[in-house]
C-alpha positions as CSV (number, residue, x, y, z in Angstrom):
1,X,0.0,0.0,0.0
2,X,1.6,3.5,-1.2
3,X,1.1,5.9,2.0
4,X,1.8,8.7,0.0
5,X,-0.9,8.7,-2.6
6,X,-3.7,7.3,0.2
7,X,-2.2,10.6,2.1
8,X,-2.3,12.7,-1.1
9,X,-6.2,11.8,-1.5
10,X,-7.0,12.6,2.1
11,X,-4.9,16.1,0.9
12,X,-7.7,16.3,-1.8
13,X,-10.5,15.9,0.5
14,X,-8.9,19.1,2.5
15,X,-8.6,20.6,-0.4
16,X,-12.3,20.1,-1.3
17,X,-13.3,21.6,1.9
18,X,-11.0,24.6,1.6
19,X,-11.5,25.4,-2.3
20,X,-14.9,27.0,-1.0
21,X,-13.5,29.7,0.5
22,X,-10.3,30.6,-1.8
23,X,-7.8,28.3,-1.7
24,X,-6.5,27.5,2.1
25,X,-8.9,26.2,4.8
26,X,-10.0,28.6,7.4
27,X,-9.5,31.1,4.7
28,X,-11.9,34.2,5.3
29,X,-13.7,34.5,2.1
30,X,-13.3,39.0,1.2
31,X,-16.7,39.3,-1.0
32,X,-15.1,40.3,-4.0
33,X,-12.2,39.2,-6.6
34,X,-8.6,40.4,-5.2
35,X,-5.8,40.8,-7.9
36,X,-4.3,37.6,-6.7
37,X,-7.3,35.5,-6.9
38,X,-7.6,37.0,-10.5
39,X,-4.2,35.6,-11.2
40,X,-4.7,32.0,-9.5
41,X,-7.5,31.8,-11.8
42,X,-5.8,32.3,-14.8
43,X,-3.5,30.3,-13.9
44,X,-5.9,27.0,-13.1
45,X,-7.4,27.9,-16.8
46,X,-3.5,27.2,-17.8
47,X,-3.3,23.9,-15.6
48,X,-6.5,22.9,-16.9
49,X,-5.7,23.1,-20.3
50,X,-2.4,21.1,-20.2
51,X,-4.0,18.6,-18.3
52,X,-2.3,19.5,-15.2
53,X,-3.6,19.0,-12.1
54,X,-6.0,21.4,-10.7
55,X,-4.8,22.8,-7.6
56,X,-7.5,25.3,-6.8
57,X,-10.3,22.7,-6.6
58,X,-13.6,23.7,-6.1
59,X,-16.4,22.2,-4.0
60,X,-18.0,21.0,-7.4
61,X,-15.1,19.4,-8.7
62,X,-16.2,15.6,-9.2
63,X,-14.1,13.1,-7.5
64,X,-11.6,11.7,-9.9
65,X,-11.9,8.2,-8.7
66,X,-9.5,6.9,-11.6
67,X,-6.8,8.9,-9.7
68,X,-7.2,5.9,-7.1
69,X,-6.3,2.2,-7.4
70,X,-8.5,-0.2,-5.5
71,X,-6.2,-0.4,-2.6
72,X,-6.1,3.2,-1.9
73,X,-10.0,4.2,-2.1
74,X,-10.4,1.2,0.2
75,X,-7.9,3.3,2.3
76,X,-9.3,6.1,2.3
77,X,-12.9,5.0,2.8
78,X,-12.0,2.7,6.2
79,X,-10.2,5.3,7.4
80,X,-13.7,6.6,8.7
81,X,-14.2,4.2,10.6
82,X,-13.1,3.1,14.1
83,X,-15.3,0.0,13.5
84,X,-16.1,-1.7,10.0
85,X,-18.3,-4.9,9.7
86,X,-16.9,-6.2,7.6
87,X,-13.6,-4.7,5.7
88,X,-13.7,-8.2,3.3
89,X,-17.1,-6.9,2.2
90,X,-16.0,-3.9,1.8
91,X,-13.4,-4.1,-0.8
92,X,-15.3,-6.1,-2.6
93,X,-18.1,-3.9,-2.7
94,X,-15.7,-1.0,-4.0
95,X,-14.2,-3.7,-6.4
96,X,-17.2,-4.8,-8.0
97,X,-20.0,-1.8,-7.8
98,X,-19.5,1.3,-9.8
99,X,-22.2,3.6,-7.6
100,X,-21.9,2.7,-4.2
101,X,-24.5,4.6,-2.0
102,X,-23.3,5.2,1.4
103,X,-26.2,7.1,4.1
104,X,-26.6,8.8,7.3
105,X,-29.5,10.5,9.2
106,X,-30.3,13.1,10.9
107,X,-32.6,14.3,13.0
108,X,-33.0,18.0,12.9
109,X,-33.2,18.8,16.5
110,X,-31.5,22.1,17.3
111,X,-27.7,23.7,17.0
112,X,-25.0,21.5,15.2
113,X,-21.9,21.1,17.4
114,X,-18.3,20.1,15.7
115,X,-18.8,16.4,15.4
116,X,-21.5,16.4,13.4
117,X,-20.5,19.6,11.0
118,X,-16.7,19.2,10.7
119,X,-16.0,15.2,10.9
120,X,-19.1,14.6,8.8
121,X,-17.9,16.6,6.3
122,X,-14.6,15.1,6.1
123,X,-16.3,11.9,6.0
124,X,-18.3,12.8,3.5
125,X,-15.6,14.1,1.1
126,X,-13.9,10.9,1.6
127,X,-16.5,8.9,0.1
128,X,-17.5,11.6,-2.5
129,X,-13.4,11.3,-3.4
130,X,-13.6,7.4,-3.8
131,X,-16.6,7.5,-6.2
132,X,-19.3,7.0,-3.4
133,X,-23.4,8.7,-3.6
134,X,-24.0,10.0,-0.1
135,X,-27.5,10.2,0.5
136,X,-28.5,11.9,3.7
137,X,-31.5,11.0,5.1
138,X,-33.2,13.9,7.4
139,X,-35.2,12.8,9.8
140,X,-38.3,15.2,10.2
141,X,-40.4,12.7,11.4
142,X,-38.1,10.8,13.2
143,X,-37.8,13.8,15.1
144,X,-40.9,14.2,16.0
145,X,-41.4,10.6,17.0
146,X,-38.8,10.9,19.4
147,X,-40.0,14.5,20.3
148,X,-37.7,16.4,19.9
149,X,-38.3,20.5,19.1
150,X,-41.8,19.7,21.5
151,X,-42.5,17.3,18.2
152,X,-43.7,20.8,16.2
153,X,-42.7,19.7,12.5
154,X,-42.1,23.2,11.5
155,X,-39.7,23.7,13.5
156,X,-38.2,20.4,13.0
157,X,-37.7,21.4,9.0
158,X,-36.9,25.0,9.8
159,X,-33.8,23.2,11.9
160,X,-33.1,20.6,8.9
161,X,-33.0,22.9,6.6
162,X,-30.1,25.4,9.3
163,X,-28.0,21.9,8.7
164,X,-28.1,21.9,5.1
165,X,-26.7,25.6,5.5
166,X,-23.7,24.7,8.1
167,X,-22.7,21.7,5.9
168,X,-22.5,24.0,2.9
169,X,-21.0,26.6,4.1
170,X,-18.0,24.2,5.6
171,X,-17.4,23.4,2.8
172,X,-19.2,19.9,1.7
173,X,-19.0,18.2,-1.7
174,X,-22.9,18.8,-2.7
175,X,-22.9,17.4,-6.2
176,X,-22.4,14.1,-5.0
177,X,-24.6,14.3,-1.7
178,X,-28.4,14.1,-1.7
179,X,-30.6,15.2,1.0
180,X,-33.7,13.2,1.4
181,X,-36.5,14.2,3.5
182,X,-38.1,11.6,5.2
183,X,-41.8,13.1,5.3
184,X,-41.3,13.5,1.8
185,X,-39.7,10.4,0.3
186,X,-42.2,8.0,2.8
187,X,-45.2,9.4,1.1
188,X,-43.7,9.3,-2.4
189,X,-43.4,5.2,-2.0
190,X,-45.2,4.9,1.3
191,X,-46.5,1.1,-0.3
192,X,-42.8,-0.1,-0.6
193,X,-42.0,1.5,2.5
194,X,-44.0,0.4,5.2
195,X,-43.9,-3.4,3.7
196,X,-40.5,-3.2,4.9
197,X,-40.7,-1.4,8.3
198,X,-43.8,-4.1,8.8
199,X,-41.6,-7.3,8.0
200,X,-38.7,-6.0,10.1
201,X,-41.3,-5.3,12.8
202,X,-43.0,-9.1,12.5
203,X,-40.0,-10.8,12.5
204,X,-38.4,-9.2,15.4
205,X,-39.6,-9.4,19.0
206,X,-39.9,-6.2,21.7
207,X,-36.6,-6.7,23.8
208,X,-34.6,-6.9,20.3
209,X,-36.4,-3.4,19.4
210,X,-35.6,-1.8,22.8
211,X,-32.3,-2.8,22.9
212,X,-31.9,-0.4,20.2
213,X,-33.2,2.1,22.1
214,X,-29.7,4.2,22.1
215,X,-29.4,5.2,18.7
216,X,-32.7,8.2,19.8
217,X,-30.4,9.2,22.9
218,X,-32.5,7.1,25.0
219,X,-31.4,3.9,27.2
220,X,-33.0,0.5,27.9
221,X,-35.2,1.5,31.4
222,X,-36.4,4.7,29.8
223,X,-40.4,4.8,29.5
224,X,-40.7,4.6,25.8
225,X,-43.6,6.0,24.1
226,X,-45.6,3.6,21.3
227,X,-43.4,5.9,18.5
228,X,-40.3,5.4,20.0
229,X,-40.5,1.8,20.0
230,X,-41.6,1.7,16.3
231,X,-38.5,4.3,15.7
232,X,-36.3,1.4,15.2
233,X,-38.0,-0.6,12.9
234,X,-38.4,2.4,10.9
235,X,-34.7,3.6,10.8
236,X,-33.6,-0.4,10.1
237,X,-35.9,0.1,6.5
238,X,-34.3,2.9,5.6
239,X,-31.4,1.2,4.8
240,X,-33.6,-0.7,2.1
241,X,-35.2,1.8,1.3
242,X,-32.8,3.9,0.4
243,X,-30.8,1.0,-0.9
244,X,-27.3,1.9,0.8
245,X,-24.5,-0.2,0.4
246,X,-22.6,1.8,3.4
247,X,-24.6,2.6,6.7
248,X,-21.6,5.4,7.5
249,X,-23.0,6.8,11.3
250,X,-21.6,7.2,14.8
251,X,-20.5,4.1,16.9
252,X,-24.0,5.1,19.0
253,X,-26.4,3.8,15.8
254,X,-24.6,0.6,16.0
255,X,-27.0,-1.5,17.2
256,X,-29.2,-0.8,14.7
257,X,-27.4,-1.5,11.3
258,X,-26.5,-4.6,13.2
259,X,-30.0,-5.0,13.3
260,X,-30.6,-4.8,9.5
261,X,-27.7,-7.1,9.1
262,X,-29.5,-9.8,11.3
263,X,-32.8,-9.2,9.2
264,X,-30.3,-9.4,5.5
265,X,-29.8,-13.2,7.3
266,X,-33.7,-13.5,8.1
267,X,-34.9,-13.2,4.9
268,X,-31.7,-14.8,2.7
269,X,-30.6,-11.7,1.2
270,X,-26.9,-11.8,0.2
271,X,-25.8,-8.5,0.1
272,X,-25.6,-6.9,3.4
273,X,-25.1,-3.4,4.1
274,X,-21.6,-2.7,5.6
275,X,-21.3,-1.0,8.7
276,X,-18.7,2.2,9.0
277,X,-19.0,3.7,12.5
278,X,-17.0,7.1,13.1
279,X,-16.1,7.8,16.6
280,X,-17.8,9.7,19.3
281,X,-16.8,12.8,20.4
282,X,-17.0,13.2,24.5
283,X,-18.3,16.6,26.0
284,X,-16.2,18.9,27.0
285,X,-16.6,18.4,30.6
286,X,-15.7,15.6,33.0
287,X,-17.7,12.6,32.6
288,X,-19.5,13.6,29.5
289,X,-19.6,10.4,27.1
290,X,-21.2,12.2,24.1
291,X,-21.5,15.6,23.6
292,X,-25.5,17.1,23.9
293,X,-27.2,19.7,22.6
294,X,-29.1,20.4,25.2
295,X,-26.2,21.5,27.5
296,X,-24.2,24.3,25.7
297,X,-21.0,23.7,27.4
298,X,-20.9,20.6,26.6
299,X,-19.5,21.2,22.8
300,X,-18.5,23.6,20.0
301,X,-21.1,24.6,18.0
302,X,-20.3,25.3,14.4
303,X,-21.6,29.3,14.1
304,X,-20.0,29.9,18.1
305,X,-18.6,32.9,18.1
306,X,-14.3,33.0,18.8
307,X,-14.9,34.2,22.6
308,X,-17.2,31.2,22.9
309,X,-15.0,28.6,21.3
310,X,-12.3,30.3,23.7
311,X,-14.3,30.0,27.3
312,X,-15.3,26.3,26.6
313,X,-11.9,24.9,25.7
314,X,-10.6,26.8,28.7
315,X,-13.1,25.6,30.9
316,X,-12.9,21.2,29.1
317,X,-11.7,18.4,31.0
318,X,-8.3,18.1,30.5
319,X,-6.0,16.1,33.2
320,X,-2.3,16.6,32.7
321,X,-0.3,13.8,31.2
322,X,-3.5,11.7,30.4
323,X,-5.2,11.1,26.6
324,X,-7.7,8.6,27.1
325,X,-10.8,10.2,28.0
326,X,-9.5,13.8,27.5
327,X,-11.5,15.9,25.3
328,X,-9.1,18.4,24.2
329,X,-7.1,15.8,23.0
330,X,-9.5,14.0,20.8
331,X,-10.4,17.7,19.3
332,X,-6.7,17.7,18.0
333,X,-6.9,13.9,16.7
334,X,-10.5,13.6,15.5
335,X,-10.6,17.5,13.9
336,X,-7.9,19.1,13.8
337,X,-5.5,16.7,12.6
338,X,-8.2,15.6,10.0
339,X,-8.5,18.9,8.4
340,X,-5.4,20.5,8.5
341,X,-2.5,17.5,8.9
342,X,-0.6,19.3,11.4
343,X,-0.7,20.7,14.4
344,X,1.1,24.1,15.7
345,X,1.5,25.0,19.2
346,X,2.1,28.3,20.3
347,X,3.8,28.8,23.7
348,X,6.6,31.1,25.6
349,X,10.4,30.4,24.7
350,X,9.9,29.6,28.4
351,X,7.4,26.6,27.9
352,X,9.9,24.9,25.3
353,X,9.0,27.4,22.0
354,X,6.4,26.9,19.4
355,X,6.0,22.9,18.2
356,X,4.8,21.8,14.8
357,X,3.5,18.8,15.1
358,X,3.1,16.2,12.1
359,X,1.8,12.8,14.1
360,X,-1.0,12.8,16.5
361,X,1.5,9.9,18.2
362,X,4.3,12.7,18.7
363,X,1.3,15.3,20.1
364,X,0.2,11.9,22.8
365,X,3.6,11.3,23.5
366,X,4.5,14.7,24.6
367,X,1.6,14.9,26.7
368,X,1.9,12.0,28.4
369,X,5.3,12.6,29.5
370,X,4.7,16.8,30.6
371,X,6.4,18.4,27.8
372,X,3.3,19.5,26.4
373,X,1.1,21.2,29.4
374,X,-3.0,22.1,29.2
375,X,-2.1,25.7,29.5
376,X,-0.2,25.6,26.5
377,X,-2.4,22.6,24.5
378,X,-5.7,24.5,25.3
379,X,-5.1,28.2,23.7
380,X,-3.9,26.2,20.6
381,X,-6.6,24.1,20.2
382,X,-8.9,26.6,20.6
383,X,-6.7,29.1,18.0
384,X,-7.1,25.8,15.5
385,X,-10.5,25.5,16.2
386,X,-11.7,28.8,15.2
387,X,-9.8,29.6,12.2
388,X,-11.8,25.9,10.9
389,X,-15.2,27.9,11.8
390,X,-14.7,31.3,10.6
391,X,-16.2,30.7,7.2
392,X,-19.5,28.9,8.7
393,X,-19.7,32.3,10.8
394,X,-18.9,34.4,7.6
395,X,-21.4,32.8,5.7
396,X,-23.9,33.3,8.7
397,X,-23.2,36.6,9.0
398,X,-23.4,37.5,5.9
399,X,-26.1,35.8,3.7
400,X,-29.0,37.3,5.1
401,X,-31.5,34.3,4.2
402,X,-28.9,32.3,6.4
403,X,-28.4,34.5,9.0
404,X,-32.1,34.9,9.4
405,X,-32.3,30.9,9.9
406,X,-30.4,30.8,12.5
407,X,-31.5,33.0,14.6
408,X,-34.7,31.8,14.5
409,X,-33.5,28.2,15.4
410,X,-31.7,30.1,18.4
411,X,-34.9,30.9,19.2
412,X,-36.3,27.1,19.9
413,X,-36.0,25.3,23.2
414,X,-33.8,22.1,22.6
415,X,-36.2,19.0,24.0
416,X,-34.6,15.5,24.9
């Protein structure tokens, strides 16, 4: 396996975020065409023409997937995931499909921290880069099943609709992503639809359904309503439905795209849909597994403003010579790193001088042995952090049909 090229592609996937906003991630867009962007585009025109690579990509740039031998867009697609059931299926899947459909949902139920607008992005891009569909699937009515918004559907779609906006403005490949509204797309084919959710339902008995109870943010011994216990059966058929090869969601919806695997073997159907959890980020404060929207200190929303980004970093979790379970270390690994490749911090010629680093394993190692200290880990993060958000808040700010969407989903009470 060539490292290089598997790390040139993940270069491209950057670059897709970053061409967006001129050329270098973070970038602040200006409004208007600067004498050098003039002469970068002139010079593409020249590039493109000799058959050159294009090194000012732009967020509509299809994915050359010929770039990429077999080996490296299997690379670069389990590189999402910290689990993958199973990587033999996989590469075969890339070997012998031509439009593999990968999927996620969503349900639209208030603010979108980090996780879900940066890493989801990336993840997406990778797929987009190694010749994948991504359809999203946006959850309106799974969100009001599982009440969330106080189950008001129009505030629900206002919400979806805010999320569309964040993952555009961050810089996501659209023209291979669909977003598919549930509410919608049900009533379209709700005949071949509810067949399904009914057969998965029939052939599955209640403890099996409440077990996956934790992909809705909910555990075992809550008191589920009728809707919530149906919510499962529902999400399992829109794998189906939606006929993904790639169920690509957080470790948490595990237990449900197992499920659809276990109903594949039910009813004798070969192909199976492969399983690509990303890891979960914890909250910012001690003993927060997951980060929650309902609790605002929790995580790092993708419009917070610098001073916010700022007070929550210097206020996360983060023990002194200890990575596992620390927050501010898994911002550097799972975004930071991700987006940019490197790492810079920024300290006192006191404090050991500014670092570059290249490996998260140099960054760990550091830390764990006291040469690199929270005060001086904590101001860099958060430094890295914003310059990855400004052009979310740019676009916020300044397209006024966005900027009046969000403050009108700042408005809404976040409901569990």
């Amino acid at each position: 396996m060539d490292a290089d090229r598997v790390h040139e592609a993940d270069e491209v996937v950057v670059d897709q975020l970053a061409g967006r906003f001129g050329g270098c991630v973070g970038e602040r867009s200006s409004g208007g065409e600067t004498k050098d962007h003039v002469e970068r585009r002139k010079k593409k025109k020249r590039e493109t023409k000799r058959g050159e690579r294009d090194v000012d990509r732009k967020l509509t740039h299809r994915p050359r997937t010929d770039r990429l031998s077999l080996d490296e867009r299997y690379e670069l697609v389990r590189s999402i995931g910290e689990e993958c059931i199973q990587e033999g299926e996989l590469r075969n899947l890339l070997l012998k499909k031509p439009d593999v459909v990968a999927y996620d949902g969503f349900e639209p139920s208030g603010r979108m921290h980090i996780a879900q607008g940066v890493m989801k992005a990336l993840n997406v891009n990778k797929l987009t880069r190694a010749g994948c569909t991504f359809k999203f699937w946006v959850a309106d009515w799974f969100a009001l099943m599982n009440n969330k918004m106080g189950g008001d559907l129009k505030k629900i779609r206002t919400v979806g609709q805010y999320m569309v906006e964040v993952w555009k403005a961050i810089g996501m490949d659209m023209e291979r992503v669909e977003f598919l509204w549930s509410a919608d797309e049900i009533n379209k084919r709700s005949d071949e639809y509810w067949s399904i959710v009914l057969d998965i339902a029939r052939r599955n008995r209640l403890p099996r359904i409440v077990r996956c109870s934790q992909i809705m943010g909910r555990n075992d011994s809550d008191d589920l309503s009728a809707a919530q216990i149906f919510y499962p059966c529902m999400q399992c058929a829109d794998i189906f439905f939606l006929k993904a090869d790639i169920c690509q969601l957080g470790m948490d919806q595990r237990k449900v795209n197992v499920l659809a695997r276990e109903y594949c073997d039910d009813i004798k159907r070969k192909n199976k849909p492969i399983i690509l959890s990303h890891h979960m980020l914890p909250g910012l404060l001690q003993g927060q597994e997951k980060m929650s929207k309902s609790d605002p200190n929790s995580a790092i929303f993708m419009e917070d403003a610098d001073h916010e980004v700022n007070t929550k970093i210097k206020k996360a979790y983060c023990p002194p010579q200890v990575v596992a379970g620390n927050p501010v270390v898994e911002y550097v690994q799972y975004v930071i790193f991700p987006w940019f490749g490197k790492f810079e911090v920024q300290r006192s010629d006191n404090n050991g001088g500014n670092k570059m680093y290249l490996r998260m394993e140099d960054l760990k190692d550091d830390y764990v042995n006291g040469e690199l200290h929270p005060g001086d880990l904590k101001p860099s993060v958060a430094r890295a952090l914003n310059e990855i958000l400004q052009p979310v808040r740019d676009h916020f700010q300044n397209d006024p049909e966005a900027k009046k969407l969000l403050a009108t989903v700042k408005k809404y009470k976040v409901t569990k």
